[in-house]
Structures are given as C-alpha cells and as structure tokens.
C-alpha positions in Angstrom: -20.6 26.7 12.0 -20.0 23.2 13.6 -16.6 22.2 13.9 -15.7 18.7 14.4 -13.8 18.0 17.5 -13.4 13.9 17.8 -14.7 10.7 16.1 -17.3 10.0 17.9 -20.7 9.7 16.2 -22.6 12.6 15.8 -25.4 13.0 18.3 -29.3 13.3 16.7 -32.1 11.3 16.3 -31.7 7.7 18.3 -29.2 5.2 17.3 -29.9 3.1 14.4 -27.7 0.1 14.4 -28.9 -0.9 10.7 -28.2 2.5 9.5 -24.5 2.5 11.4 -23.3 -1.1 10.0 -24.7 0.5 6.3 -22.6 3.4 6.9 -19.6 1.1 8.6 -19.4 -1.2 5.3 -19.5 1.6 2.8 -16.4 3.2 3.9 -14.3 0.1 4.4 -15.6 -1.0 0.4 -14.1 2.4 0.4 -11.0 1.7 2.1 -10.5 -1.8 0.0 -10.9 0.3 -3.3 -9.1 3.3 -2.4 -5.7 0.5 -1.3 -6.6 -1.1 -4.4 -4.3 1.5 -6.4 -1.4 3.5 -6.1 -2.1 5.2 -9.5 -2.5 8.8 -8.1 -5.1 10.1 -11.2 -6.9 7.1 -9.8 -7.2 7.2 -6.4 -8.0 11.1 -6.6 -11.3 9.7 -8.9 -12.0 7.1 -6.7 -11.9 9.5 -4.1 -14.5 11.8 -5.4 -16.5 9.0 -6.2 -17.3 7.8 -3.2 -17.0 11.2 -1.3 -20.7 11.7 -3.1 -22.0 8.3 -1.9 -21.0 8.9 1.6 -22.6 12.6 1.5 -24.4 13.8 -2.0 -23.3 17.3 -3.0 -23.5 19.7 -6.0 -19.8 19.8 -6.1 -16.9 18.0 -4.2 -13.2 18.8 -4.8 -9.7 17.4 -3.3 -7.0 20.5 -2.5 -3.8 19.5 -1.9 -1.3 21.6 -0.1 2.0 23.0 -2.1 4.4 23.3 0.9 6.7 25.0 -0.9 4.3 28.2 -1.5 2.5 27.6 1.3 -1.0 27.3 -1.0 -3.8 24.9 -1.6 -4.5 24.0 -5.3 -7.4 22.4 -6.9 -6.2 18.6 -7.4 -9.4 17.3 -8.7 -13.0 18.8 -8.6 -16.5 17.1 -9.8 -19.8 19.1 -9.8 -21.6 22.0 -11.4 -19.0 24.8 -10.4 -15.9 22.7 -11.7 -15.1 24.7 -14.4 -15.6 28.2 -12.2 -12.8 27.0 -9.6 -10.7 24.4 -11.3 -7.6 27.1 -11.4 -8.0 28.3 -7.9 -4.7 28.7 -5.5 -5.8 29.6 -2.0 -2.6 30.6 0.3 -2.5 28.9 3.6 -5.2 30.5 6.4 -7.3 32.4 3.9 -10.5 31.8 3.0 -12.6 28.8 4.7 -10.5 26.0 3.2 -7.3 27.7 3.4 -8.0 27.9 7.4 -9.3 24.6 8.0 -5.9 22.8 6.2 -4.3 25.8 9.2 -6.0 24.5 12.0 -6.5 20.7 11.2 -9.8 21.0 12.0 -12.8 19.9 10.0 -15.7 22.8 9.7 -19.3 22.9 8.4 -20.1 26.3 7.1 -24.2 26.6 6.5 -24.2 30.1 5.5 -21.4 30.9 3.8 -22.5 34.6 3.1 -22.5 35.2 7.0 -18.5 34.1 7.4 -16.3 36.6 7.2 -13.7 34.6 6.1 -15.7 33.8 2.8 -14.4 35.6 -0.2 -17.3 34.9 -2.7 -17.7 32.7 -5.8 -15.2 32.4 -8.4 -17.6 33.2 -10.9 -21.3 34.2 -11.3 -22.3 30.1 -12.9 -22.3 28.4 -9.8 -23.7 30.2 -6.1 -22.2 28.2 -2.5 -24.6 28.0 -0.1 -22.8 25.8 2.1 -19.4 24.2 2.4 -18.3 21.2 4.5 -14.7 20.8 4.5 -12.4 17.8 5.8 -8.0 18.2 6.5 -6.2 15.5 5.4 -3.8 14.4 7.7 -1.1 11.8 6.8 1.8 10.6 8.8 1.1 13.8 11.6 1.0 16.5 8.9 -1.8 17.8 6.6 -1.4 17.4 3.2 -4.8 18.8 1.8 -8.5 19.1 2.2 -11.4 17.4 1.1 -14.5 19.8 0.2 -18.0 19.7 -0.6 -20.5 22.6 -1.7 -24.4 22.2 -1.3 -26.0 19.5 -0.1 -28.2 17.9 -2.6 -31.9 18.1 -1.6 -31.5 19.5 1.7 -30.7 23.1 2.9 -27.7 22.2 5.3 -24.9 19.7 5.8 -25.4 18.2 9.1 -23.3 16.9 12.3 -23.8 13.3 10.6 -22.6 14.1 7.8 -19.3 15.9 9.2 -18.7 12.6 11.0 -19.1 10.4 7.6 -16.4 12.7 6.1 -14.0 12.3 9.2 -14.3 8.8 8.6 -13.5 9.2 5.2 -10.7 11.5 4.7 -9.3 9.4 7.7 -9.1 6.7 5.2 -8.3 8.6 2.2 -5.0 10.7 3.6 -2.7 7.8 3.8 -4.1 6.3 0.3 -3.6 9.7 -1.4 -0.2 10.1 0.2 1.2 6.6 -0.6 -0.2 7.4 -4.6 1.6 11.0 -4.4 5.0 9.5 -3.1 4.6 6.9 -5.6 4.0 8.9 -8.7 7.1 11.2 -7.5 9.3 8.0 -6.9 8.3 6.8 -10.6 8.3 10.1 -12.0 11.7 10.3 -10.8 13.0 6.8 -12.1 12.0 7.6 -15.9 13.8 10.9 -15.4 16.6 9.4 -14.2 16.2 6.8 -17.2 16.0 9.3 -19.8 18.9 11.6 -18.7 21.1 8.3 -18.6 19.5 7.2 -22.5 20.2 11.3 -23.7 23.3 10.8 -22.1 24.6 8.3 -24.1 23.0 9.6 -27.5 25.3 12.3 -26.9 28.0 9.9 -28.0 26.4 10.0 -31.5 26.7 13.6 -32.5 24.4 13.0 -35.3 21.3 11.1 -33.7 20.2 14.1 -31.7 16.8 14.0 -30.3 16.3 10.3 -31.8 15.5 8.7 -28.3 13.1 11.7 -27.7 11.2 11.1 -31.1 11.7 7.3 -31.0 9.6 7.8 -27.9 6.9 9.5 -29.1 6.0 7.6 -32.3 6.3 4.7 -30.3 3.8 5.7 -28.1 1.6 7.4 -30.8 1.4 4.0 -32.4 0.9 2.5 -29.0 -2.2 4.4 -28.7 -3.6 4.0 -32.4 -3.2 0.6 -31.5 -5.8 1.0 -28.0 -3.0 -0.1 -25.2 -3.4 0.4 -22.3 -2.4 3.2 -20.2 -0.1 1.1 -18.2 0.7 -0.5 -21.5 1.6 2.7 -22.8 3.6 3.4 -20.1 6.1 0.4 -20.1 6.1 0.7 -24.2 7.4 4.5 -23.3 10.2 2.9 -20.7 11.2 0.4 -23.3 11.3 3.0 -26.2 13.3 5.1 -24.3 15.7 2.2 -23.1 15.8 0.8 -27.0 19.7 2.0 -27.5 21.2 1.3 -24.4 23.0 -1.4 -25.4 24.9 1.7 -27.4 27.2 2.3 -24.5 29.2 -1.1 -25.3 29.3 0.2 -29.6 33.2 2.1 -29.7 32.7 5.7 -30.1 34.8 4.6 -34.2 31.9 3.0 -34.9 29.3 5.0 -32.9 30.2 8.3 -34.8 31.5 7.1 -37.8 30.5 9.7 -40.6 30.2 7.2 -43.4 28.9 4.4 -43.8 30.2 1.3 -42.1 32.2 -1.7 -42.9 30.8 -5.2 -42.7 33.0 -5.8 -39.6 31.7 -2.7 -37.9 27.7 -3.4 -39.0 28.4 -7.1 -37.0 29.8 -4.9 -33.7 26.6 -2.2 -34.5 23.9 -5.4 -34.4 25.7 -6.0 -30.7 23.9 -3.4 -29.1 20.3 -5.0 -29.0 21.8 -8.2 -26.9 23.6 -6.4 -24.8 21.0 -3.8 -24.3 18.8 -6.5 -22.9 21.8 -7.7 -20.9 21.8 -4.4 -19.3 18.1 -3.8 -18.7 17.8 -7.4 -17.4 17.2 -6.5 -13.8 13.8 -4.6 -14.5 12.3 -7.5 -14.1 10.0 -5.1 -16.6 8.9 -7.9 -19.9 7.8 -4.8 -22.4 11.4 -3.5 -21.5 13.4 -6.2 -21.9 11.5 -7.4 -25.3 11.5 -3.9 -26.7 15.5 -3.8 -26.3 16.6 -6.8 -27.3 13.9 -7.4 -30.3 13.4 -3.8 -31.9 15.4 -5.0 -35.0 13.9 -8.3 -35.3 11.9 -8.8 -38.8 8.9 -10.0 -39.7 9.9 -12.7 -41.9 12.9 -13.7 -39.6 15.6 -11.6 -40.8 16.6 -9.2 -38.7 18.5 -10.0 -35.2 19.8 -10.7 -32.7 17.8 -13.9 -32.8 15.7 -14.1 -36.1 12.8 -14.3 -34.9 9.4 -14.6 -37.0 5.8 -13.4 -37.5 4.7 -14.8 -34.1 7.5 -14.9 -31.8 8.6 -11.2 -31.8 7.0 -9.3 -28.9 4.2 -6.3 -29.2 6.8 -3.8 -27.9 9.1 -4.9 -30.4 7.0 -4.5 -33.6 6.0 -0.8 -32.5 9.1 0.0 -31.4 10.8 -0.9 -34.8 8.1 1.2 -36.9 8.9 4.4 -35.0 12.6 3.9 -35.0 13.3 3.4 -38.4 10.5 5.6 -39.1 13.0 8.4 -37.4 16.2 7.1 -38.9 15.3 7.7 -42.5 13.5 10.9 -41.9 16.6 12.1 -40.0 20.1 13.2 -41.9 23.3 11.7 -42.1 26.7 13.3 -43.1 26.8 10.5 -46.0 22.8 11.0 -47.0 19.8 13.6 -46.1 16.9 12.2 -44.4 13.7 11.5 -46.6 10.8 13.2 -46.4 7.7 12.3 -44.5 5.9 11.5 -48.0 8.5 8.7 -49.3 9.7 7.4 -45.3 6.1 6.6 -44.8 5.9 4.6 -48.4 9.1 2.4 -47.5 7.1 1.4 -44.2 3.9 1.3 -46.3 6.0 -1.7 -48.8 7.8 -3.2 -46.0 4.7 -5.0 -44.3 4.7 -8.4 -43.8 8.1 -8.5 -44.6 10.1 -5.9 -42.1 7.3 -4.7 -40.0 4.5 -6.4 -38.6 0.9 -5.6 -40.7 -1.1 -4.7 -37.4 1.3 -2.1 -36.7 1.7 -0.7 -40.1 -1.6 -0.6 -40.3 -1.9 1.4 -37.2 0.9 4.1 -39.3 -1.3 4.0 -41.9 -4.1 5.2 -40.3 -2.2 7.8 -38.1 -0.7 9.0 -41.7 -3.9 9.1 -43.7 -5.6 11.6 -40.7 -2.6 13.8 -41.1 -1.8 12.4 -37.2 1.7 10.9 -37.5 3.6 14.1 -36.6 5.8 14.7 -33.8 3.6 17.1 -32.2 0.4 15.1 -32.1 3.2 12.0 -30.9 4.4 14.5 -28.4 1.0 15.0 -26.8 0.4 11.3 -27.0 3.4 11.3 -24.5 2.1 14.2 -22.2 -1.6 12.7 -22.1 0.0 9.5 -20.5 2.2 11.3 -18.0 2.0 10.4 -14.3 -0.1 13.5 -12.4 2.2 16.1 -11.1 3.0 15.6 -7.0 2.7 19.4 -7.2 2.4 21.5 -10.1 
C-alpha cells in the first residue's frame, strides 16, 4: 500500500522538467474546464474524463458522501465494471474507499486480494486488481472520493500516479462542491416556484393538476422540437409560471361554474399581463415571454398584445399547444373534456391560424408515434431534472 502523505512530487526516476510542465498544463486545462460549469451532471463527466487522461484505468468512479447515512454512493462511474457497481452504498470506514473518505487520506492498493479490508467484487464480470483512491476535501470537510481500478497496460498504479490524482481531486472538490450547492439552490427555487403556482390553482377547484400537465406537454413538445437541455429547462420554469397572473382574477370569476360573461372573459385575458408583471424580476426571457404571450395567436388574434406569425416568442407557441391541449381534454361543470382523438384534431385544424405550424407539427408527430401521453410527457420532465445532491 502507498499512502500519500503531502504534495510533493513523487520521488522516481530523475526529474523531467518537460514531462512536469506537460503534466502542470493538463490539470489547469483541467481546472479551466471543470470552472467552466456549474451544471453538476456536467462537471461529474468532465471529471471522469479527464481523471483517465491524467492516469488511464479500466474503470474510474466519483463516490460522494450521504452525511446523513453516513455512506458513500456511486455518483458517476465509467469503465468495464460500471454496470457490476453502479448501485453500490459503502457505509463510512468499510471497505478500502469507505476508509480512505474516514481518514482523508489518499491510498494505493496493488493487491487488493491481500487487504483485509477488501470485500471482493460486486459481481463475477469485472476482477480489481488494483485500486487507487483520492478524498475529496472541500471547504475542510470530505465530501467524497475519487477512484480508479487497474491501471491500463501496466501491473500497478504508481507513487506518480497517486501524486497526479492529488493534484486533481485538489482541483475537482471545490468545482464538484460549488455544482452540488448549485443544483440544491436551483432545485430548491423550482420547488418553491411550483408549490406557489399549485398554490394558487387551488383557487380553481376545477383546474386540478393543469399546471402539472401544462408542464409536461410543454416540455414533451420542447423536446420533439430538439431544445436544448437548458432550453428545456427555462421552457419548464415558464410553463410552470404560465397562470400566475391568476392571483390578481377574483375568486367569482376564477371559479365560476359556467361559463363567463363578456365583462368577466375581459378581467380573465388580464392574467397574461399581469403575470409578466409579476415574473418581471427573473430577469429569465423564456419566462417572461411564455407568461405574458401563451395566448397570443398566430394570425394576431389572441392577446394581450396581438401579436403575429413572427413576433410571438418560441416559449409562447409551445406553451399555448400544451395548454389548450389540457383545457379541452379536461372537464368542466358546464362541458366534459374531449377525448384525445378529437382535442388533437382541433389543434391538427388550428395551424397557421391559432398555433404556430412548427409546433403543431412537432404534436403531430408525438401523436402519430402514440408519444403525446402524459406519461411519456412525464418522463420528458424527469429526463431533464437537475442530478439529485443526494439521493
């Protein structure tokens, strides 16, 4: 076992100077990559990435520590024995891993099968020879451990390569923490956003669910359409913030069980303005277009500004297909919601004149696979989802 006790370069063969400023540049193209991001999915990629080019390996892996259970759980792993250890929980102090993120010490572990604290493969697919594993220490406190099994094409990880991983996981600890506090800071901001927009649909006793659905068609379309996944994202925040503007209607109107007066319809249209009103301080464009535009018409008709083909924003357009997509397939004390058959044939024969073509045609294709459901919407949702802090 060699266990790493400071940062200074290993000791070996003479000193290379070529060979060091080589090694010195890769990790800070490292380091510039790695603070290039706080998206946490991306940084743990990145991560792994360049955890191979610094030392090759048949598999490397990221743990992360659950303080709360006091275990270490697979965060991301690359490699031939992914699959055999991707479901792994190790508690705190067992195992190898388990007692380097203990100790804060970094270890190199050439024979594996002469450790006593090795517990054996997960499986009988993939056989550790050798395992090199890194703590990583953010703001005083270890937060995880960075791993790698089997050198490639060579029998043994060396003292080298135990210092090129120090080096490393010294610069990935405070880029994987600043990702994890982000995602758990955003995470809790759309929470906090959807509790308030649920909130408020309680108001209408007969829209329930509508911001939940509303959400996920959007986003369905969003991704028939190939956005982004950051598009995606701030297409979900606007979906989700689309009725806001609700909380100003009077709760006559709001819950009316019949249909409403011409007056009332002129006090309904309100909401979109002063949605945007409200969501004005995002500072977030796909928000504040998808409020304030969702009921704007192709062929200028709609409000609050009637705008045409090319002025209403991309947010807009999907948002109003999955909306009134949900509001004719949902019931009404006056009416019963249509079915999925003749609600998809009024947005079919409204193109070009309600709804913009592109995204109809996006429906259109969703419908024809037998994909414009709320379950397959529903997964759309999850697949976009920011990376649990801790599962």
């Amino acid at each position: 076992m060699i266990a790493a006790e400071s940062n200074s370069p290993p000791a070996g063969p003479p000193f290379e100077p070529d060979r060091r400023l080589a090694e010195y540049e890769t990790l800070l193209d490292i380091g510039v990559k790695l603070s290039g991001t706080l998206e946490l999915a991306t940084v743990l990629e990145l991560a792994l990435e360049n955890a191979e080019e610094v030392c090759r390996a048949e598999t490397s892996s990221i743990w992360e520590l659950d303080e709360e259970r006091k275990e270490l759980f697979f965060r991301v792993v690359r490699g031939s024995a992914a699959g055999a250890i991707r479901d792994l929980r190790v508690p705190l102090g067992a195992g190898i891993v388990g007692s380097v993120a203990a100790s804060g010490e970094a270890e190199v572990v050439n024979d594996v099968a002469a450790d006593p604290r090795w517990q054996g493969d997960a499986s009988d697919e993939f056989q550790t020879r050798a395992i090199l594993a890194v703590p990583l220490r953010a703001q005083g406190k270890i937060i995880g451990v960075v791993q790698l099994l089997n050198p490639v094409g060579r029998d043994r990880f060396t003292a080298g390569d135990l210092w090129r991983m120090r080096q490393f996981a010294a610069i990935l600890a405070p880029a994987l923490q600043n990702a994890r506090l982000w995602t758990a800071q955003r995470r809790q901001f759309f929470h906090t956003v959807t509790a308030l927009a649920e909130a408020l649909e309680k108001r209408d006793p007969y829209t329930g669910g509508h911001v939940r659905r509303v959400v996920a068609y959007t986003v369905l379309l969003g991704r028939q359409m190939g956005l982004s996944r950051e598009e995606l994202r701030d297409l979900r925040l606007a979906a989700t913030l689309h009725d806001v503007g609700k909380i100003t209607i009077p709760d006559r109107i709001l819950g009316k069980p019949s249909p409403l007066e011409p007056d009332e319809v002129e006090i309904m249209r309100r909401h979109a303005a002063d949605g945007a009103s409200i969501v004005s301080h995002l500072a977030n464009p796909w928000v504040l277009h998808g409020v304030r535009s969702h009921h704007e018409r192709v062929d200028g008709k709609g409000y609050p500004d009637g705008l045409t083909d090319p002025e209403i924003p991309l947010a807009a357009r999907i948002i109003a297909v999955a909306d009134t997509y949900d509001a004719m397939t949902t019931s009404r004390p006056y009416r019963s919601g249509l079915p999925h058959e003749r609600a998809a044939a009024e947005i079919l024969g409204s193109a070009g004149t309600q709804f913009c073509p592109r995204v109809v045609t996006a429906f259109r294709a969703l419908c024809d696979l037998g994909r414009f459901s709320l379950e397959t919407a529903e997964d759309a949702v999850r697949a976009i989802s920011d990376v649990n802090p801790q599962p």
